[in-house]
C-alpha positions as CSV (number, residue, x, y, z in Angstrom):
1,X,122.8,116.5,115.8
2,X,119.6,114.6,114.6
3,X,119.5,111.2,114.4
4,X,118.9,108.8,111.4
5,X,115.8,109.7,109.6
6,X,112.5,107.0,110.5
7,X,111.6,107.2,107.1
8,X,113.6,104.1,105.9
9,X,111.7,101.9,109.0
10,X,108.7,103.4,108.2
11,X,108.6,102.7,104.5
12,X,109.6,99.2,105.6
13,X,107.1,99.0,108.6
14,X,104.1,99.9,105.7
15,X,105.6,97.7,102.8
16,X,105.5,94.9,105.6
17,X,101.9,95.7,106.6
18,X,101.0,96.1,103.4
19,X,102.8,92.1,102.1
20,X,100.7,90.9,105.3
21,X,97.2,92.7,104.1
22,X,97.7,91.2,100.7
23,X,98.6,87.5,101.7
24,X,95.3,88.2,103.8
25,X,93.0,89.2,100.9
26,X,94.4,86.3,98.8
27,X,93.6,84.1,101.7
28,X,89.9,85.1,101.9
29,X,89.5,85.3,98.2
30,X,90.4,81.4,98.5
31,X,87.9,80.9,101.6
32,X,85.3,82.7,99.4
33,X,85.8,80.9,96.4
34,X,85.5,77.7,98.9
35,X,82.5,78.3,99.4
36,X,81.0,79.5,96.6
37,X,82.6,75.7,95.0
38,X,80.8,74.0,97.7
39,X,77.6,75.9,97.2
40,X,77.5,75.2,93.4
41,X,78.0,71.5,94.1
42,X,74.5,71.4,95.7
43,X,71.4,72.6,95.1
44,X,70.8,75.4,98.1
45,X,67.6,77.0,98.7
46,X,68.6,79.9,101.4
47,X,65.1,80.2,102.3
48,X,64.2,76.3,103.1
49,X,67.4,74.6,103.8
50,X,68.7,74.9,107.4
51,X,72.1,74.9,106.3
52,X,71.4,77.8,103.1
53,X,71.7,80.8,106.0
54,X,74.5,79.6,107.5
55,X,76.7,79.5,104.2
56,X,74.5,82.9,103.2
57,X,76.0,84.6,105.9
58,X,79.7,82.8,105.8
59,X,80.0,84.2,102.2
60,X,79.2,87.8,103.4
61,X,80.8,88.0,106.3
62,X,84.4,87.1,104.2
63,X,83.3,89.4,101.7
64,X,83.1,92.0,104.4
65,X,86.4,90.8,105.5
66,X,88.1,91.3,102.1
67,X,86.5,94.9,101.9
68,X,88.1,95.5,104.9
69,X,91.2,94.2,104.0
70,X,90.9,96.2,101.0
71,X,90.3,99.4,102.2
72,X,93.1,98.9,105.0
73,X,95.5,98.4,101.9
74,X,94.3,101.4,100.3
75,X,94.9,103.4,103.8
76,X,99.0,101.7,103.6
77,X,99.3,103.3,100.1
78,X,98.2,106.6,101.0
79,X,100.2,106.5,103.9
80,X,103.1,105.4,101.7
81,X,102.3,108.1,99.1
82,X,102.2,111.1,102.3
83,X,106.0,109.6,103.1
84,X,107.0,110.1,100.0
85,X,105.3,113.3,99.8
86,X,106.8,114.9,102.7
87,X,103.7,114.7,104.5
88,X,103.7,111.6,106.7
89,X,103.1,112.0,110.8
90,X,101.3,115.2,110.1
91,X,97.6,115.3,110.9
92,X,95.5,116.3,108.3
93,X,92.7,117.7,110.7
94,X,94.9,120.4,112.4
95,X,98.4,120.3,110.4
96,X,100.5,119.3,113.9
97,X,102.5,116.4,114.3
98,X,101.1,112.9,114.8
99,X,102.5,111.3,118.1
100,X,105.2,108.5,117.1
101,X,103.4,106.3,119.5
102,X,100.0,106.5,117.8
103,X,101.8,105.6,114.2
104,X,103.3,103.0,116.2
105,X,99.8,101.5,116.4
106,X,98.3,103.0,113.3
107,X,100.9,103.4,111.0
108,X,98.7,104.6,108.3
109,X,96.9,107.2,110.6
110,X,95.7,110.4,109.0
111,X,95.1,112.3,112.2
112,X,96.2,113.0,115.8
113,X,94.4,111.6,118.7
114,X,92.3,115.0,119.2
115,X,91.3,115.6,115.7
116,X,90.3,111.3,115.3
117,X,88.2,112.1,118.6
118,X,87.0,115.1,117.7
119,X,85.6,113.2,114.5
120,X,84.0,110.4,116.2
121,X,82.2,112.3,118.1
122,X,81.1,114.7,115.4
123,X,79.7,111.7,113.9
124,X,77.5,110.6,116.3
């Protein structure tokens, strides 16, 4: 006889991950917005004031980190759209079964470890 069905702590698991990655952009878009205050407050020159690439590269590297966040939340709701389809823990690279352990780690993985590696190194 099969056990409960994951689906339920799954779903839960990516709604969790997914309240974290939002509470994380909002965070950043306060941290960028900080310092884009603090920039208009003085006059910077980037390109004569010692300070002007240190805030240049503050404000990109948090708007690197909210791209990041932002595509990691668009990665949770496809994940959450394949459970509802049916379709979640299979690998879209070969159509087999995505280890449990791996979506322990990734829950919003699209692929098995073979097929991710097989990627990589077609990429490089």
């Amino acid at each position: 006889m099969p056990g409960p069905s994951p689906f339920p702590a799954v779903r839960a698991r990516l709604a969790a991950d997914r309240a974290d990655t939002l509470a994380r952009v909002a965070s950043l878009r306060r941290d960028f917005d900080g310092i884009v205050a603090a920039n208009a407050l003085v006059a910077v020159d980037d390109e004569h004031d010692p300070e002007g690439g240190t805030t240049a590269f503050e404000r990109a590297h948090v708007a690197s980190l909210i791209a990041q966040a932002r595509e990691h939340l668009d990665e949770l709701d496809r994940a959450l759209e394949r459970l509802e389809a049916g379709r979640y823990g299979c690998c879209e690279g070969c159509g087999g079964t995505i280890p449990p352990e791996r979506l322990e780690i990734r829950p919003a993985a699209t692929t098995c470890v073979p097929c991710a590696d097989s990627h990589t190194t077609d990429n490089l």
